[in-house]
MARMARVO-467279 format. One record per atom (N, C-alpha, C): residue number from 1; x, y, z; residue in one letter; atom name. Coordinates in Angstrom, 3 decimals. Atoms other than C-alpha are relative to their C-alpha. Layout:
// residues N
[zafi NUM [X Y Z] A CA]
...
//
This chain:
// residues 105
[zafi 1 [-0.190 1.117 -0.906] X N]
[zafi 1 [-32.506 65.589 -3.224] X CA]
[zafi 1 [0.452 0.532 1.359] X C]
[zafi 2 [-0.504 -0.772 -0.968] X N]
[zafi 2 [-31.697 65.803 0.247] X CA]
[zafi 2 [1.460 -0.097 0.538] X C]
[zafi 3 [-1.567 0.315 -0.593] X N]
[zafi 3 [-28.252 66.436 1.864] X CA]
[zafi 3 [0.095 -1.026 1.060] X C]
[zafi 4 [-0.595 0.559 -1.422] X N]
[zafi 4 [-26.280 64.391 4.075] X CA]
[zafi 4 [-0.119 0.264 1.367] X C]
[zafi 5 [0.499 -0.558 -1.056] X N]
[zafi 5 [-26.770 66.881 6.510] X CA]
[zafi 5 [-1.502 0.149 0.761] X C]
[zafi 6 [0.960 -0.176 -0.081] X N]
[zafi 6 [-30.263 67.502 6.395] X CA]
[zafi 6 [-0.660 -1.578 0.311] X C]
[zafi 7 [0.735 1.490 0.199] X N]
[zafi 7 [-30.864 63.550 6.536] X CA]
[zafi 7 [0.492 -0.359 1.618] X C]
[zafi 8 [-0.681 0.293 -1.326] X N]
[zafi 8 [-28.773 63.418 9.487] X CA]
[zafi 8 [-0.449 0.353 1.156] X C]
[zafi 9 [0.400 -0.768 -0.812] X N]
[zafi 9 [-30.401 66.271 11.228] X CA]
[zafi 9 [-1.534 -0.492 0.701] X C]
[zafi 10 [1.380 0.785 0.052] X N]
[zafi 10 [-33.972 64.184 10.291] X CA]
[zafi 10 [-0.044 -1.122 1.492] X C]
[zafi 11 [0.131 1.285 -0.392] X N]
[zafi 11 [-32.710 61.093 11.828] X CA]
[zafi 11 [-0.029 0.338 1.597] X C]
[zafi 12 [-0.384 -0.090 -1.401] X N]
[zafi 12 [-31.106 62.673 15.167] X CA]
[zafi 12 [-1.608 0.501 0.536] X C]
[zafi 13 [1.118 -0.241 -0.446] X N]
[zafi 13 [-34.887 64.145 15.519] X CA]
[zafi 13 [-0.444 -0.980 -0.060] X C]
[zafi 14 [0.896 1.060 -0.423] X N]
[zafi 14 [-36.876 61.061 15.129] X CA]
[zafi 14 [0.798 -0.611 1.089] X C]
[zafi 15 [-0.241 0.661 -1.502] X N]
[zafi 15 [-34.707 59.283 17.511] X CA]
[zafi 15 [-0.627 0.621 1.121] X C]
[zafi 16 [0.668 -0.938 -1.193] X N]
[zafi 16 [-35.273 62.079 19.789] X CA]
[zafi 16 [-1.145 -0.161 0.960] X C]
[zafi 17 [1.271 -0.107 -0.321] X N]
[zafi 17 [-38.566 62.111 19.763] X CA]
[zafi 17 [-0.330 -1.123 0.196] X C]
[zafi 18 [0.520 1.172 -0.341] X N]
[zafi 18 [-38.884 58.543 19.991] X CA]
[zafi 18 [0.260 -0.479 1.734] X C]
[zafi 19 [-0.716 0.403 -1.586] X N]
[zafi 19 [-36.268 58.560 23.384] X CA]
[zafi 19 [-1.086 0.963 1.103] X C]
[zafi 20 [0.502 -0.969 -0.822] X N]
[zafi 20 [-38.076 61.479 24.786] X CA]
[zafi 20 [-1.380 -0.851 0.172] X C]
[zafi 21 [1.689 1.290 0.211] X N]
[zafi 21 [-41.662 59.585 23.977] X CA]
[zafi 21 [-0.059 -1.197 0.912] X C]
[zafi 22 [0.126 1.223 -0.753] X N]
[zafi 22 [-40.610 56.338 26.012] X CA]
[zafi 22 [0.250 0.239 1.238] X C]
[zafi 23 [-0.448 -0.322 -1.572] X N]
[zafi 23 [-38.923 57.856 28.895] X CA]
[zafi 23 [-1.345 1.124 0.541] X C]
[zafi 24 [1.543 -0.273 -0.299] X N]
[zafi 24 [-42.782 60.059 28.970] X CA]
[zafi 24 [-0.774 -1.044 0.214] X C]
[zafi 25 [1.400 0.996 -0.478] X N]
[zafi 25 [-44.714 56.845 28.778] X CA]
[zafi 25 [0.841 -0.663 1.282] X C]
[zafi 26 [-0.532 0.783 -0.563] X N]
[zafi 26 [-42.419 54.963 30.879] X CA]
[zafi 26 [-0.516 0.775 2.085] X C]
[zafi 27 [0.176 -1.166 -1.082] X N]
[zafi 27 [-42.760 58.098 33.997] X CA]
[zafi 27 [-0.856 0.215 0.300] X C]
[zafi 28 [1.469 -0.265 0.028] X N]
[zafi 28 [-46.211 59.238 33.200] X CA]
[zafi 28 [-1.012 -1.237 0.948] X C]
[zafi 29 [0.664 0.415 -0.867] X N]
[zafi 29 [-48.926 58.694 35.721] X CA]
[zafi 29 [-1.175 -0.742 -1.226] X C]
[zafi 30 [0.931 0.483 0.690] X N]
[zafi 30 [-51.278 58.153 33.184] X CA]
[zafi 30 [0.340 -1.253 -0.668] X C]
[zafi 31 [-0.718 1.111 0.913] X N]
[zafi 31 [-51.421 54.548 30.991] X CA]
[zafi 31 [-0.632 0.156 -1.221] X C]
[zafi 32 [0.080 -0.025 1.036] X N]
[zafi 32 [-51.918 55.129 27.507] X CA]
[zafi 32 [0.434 -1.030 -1.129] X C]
[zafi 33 [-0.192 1.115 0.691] X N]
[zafi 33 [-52.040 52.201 25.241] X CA]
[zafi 33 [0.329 1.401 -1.827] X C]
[zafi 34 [0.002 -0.863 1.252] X N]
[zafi 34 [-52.447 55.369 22.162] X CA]
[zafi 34 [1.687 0.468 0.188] X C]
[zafi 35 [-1.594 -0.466 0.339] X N]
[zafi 35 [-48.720 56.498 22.678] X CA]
[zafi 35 [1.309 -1.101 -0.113] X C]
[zafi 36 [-1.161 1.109 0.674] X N]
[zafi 36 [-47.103 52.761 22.808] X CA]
[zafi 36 [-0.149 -0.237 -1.588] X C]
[zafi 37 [1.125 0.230 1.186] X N]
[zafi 37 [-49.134 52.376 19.516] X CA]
[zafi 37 [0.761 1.050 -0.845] X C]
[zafi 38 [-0.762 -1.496 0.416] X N]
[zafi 38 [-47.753 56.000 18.351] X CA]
[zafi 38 [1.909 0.082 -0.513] X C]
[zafi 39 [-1.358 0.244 -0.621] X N]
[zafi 39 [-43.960 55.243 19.647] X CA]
[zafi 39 [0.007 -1.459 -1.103] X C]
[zafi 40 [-0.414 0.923 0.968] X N]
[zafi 40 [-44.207 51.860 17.982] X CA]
[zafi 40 [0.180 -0.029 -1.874] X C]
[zafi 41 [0.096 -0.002 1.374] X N]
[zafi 41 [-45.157 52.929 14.920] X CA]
[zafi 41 [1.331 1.254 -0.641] X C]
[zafi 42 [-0.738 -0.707 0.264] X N]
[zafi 42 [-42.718 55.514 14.953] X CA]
[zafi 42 [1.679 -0.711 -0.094] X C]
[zafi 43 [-0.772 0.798 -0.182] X N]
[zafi 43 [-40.127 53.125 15.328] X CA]
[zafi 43 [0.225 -0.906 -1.148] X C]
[zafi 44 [0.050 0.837 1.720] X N]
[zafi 44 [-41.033 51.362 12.326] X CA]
[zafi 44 [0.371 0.511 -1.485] X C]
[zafi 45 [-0.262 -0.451 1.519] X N]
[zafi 45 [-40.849 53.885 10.163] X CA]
[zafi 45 [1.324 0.837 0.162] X C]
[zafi 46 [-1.774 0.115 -0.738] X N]
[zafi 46 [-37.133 54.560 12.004] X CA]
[zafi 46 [0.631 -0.759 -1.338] X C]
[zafi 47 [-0.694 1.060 0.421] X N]
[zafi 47 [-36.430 51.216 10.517] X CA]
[zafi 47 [-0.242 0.262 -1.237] X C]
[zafi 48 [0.185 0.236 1.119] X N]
[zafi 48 [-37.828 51.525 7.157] X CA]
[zafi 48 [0.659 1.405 -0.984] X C]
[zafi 49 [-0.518 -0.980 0.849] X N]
[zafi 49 [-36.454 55.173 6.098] X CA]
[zafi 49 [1.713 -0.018 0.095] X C]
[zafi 50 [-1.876 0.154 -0.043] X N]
[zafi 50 [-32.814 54.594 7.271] X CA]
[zafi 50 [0.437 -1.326 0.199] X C]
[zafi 51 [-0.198 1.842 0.565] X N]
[zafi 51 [-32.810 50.823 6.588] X CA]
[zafi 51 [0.485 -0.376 1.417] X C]
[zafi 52 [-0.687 0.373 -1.003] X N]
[zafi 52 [-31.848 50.023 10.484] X CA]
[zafi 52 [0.140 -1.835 0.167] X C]
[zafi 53 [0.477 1.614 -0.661] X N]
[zafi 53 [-30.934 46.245 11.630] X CA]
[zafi 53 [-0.963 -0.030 1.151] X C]
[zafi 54 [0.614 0.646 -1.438] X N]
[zafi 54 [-32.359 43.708 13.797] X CA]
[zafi 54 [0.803 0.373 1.229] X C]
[zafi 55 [-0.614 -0.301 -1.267] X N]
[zafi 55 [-29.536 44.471 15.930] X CA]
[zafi 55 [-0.276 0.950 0.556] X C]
[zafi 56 [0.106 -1.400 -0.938] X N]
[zafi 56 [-30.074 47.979 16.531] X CA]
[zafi 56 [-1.491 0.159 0.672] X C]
[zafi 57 [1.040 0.571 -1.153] X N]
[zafi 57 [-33.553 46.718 17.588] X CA]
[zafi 57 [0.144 -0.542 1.207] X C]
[zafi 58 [-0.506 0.409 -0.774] X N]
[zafi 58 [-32.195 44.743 19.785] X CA]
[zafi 58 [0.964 0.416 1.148] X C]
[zafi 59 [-1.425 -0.558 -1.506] X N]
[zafi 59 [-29.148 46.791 21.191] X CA]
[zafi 59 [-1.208 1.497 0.612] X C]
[zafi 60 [1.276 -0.906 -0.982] X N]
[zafi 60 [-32.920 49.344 22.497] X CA]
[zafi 60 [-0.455 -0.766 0.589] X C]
[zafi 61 [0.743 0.979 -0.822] X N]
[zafi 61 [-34.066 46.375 23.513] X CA]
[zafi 61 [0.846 -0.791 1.730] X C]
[zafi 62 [-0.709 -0.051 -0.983] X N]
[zafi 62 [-31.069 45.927 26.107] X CA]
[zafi 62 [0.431 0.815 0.769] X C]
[zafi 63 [-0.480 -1.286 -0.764] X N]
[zafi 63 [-31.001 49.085 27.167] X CA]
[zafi 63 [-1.245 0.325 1.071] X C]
[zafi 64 [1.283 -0.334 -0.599] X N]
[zafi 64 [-34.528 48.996 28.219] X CA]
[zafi 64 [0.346 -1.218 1.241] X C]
[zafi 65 [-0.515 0.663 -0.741] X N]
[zafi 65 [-33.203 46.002 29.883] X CA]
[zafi 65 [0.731 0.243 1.205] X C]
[zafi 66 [-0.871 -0.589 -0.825] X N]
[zafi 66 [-30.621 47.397 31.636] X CA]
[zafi 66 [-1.052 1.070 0.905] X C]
[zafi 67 [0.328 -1.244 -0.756] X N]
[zafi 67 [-32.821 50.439 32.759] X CA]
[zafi 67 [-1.302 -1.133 0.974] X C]
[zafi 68 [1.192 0.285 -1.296] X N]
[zafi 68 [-35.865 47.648 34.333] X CA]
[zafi 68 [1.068 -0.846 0.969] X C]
[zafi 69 [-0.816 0.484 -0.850] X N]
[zafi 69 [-32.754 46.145 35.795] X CA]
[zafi 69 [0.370 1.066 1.660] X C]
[zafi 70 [-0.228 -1.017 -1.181] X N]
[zafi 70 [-31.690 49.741 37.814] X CA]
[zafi 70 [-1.574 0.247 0.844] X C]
[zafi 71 [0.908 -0.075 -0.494] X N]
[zafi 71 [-35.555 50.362 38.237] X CA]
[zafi 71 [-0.291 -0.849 0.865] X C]
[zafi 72 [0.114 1.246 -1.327] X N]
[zafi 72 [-35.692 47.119 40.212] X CA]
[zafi 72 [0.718 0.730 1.287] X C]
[zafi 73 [-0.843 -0.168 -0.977] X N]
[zafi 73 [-33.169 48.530 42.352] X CA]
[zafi 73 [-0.544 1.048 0.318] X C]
[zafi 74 [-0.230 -1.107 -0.791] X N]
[zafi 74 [-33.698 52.073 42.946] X CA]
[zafi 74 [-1.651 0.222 0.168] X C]
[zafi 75 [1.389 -0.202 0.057] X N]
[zafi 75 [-37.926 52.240 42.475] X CA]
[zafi 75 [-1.096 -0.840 0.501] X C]
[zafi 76 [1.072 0.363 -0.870] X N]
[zafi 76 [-40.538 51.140 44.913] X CA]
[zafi 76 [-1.434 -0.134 -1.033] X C]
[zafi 77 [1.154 -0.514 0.883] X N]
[zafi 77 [-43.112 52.427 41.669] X CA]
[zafi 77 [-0.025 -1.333 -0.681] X C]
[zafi 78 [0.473 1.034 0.963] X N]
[zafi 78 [-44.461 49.259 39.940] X CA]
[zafi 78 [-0.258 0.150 -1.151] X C]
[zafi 79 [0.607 -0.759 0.958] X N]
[zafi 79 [-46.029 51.240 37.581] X CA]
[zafi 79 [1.228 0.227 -0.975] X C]
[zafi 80 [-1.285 -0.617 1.011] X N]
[zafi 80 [-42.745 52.383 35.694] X CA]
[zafi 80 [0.246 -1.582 -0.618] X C]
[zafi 81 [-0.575 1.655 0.601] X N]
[zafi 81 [-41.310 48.577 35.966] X CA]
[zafi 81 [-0.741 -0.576 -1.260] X C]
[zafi 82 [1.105 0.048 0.835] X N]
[zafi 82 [-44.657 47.399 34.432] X CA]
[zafi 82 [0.278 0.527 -1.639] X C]
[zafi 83 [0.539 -0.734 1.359] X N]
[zafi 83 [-44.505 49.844 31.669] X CA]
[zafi 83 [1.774 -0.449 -1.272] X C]
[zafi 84 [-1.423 0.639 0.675] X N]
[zafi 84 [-40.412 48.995 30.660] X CA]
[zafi 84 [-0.316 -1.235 -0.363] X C]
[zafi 85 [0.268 1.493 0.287] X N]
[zafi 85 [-41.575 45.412 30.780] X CA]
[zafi 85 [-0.600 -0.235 -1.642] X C]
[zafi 86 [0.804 0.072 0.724] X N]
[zafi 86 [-44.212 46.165 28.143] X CA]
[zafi 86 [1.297 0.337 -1.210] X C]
[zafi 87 [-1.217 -0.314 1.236] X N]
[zafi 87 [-41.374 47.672 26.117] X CA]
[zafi 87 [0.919 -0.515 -0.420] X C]
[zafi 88 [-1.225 1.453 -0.487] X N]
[zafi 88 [-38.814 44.707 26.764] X CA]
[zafi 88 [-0.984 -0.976 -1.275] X C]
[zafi 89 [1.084 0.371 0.503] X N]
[zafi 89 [-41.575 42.938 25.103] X CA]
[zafi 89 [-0.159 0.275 -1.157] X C]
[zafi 90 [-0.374 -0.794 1.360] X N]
[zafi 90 [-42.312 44.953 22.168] X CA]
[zafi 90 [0.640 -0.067 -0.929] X C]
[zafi 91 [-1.361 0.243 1.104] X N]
[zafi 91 [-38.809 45.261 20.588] X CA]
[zafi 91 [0.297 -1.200 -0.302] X C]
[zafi 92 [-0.682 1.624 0.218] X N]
[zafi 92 [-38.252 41.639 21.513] X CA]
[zafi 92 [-0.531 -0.559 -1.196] X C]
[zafi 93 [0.913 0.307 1.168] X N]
[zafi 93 [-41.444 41.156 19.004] X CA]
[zafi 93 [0.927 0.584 -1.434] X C]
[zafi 94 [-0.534 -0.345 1.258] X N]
[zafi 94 [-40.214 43.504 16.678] X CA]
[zafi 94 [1.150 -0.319 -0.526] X C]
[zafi 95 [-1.217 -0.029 0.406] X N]
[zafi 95 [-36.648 42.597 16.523] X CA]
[zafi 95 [-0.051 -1.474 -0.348] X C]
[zafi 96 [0.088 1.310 0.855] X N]
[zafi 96 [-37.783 39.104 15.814] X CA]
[zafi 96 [-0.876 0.103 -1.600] X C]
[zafi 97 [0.598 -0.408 1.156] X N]
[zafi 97 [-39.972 40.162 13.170] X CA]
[zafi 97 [0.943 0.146 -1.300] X C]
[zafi 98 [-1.253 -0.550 0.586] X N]
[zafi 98 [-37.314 42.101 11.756] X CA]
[zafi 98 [1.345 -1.214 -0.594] X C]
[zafi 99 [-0.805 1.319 0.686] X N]
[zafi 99 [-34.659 39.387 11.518] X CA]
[zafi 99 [-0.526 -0.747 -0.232] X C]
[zafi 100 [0.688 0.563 0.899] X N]
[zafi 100 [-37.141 37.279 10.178] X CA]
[zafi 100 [0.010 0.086 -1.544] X C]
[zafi 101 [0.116 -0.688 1.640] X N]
[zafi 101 [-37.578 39.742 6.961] X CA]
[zafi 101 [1.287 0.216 -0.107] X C]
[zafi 102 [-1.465 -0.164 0.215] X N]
[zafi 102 [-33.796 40.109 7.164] X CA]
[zafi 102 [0.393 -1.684 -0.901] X C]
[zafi 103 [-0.286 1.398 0.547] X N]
[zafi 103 [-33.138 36.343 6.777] X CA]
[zafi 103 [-0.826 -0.300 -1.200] X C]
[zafi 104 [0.752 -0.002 0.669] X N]
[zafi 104 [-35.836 36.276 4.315] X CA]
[zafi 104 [0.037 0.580 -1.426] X C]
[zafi 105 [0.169 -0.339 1.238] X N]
[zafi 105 [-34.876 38.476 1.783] X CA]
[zafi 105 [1.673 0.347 -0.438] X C]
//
């Protein structure tokens, strides 16, 4: 079975790679619908191997908040705003989803 440690070490990498992944699409010149798609799904299976709440959907979903809040302020780039928006969006879906199957079962 696996350790505590080793589960721990798992988890702090998928986050990782999920934070690193959004703050790339979010920056990136390019628009790639294949890496929200990628990122989302990676997110899912976040939730489903370490049992996460709706909340902790939700408390990414205010952070993304917070960050198209500073982007308003400090970024002339539409393009970024745009792409946080899409992600504002997203979680909002999923984190209703989510407490849906929460209340549900």
């Amino acid at each position: 079975m696996f350790s505590l440690k080793k589960l721990r070490a798992f988890r702090f990498l998928l986050i990782s790679i999920f934070l690193i992944g959004v703050i790339i699409d979010i920056f990136s010149k390019a628009n790639s619908d294949i890496s929200l798609l990628l990122l989302c799904a990676l997110w899912i299976l976040a939730i489903k191997l370490f049992k996460l709440k709706s909340a902790m959907t939700f408390k990414v979903t205010f952070v993304f908040l917070a960050t198209l809040f500073f982007l308003f302020l400090i970024s002339p780039d539409q393009k970024s705003i745009e792409r946080v928006a899409t992600w504002i969006f997203l979680f909002l879906v999923l984190g209703i989803v989510q407490q849906f199957r929460e209340v549900a079962s």
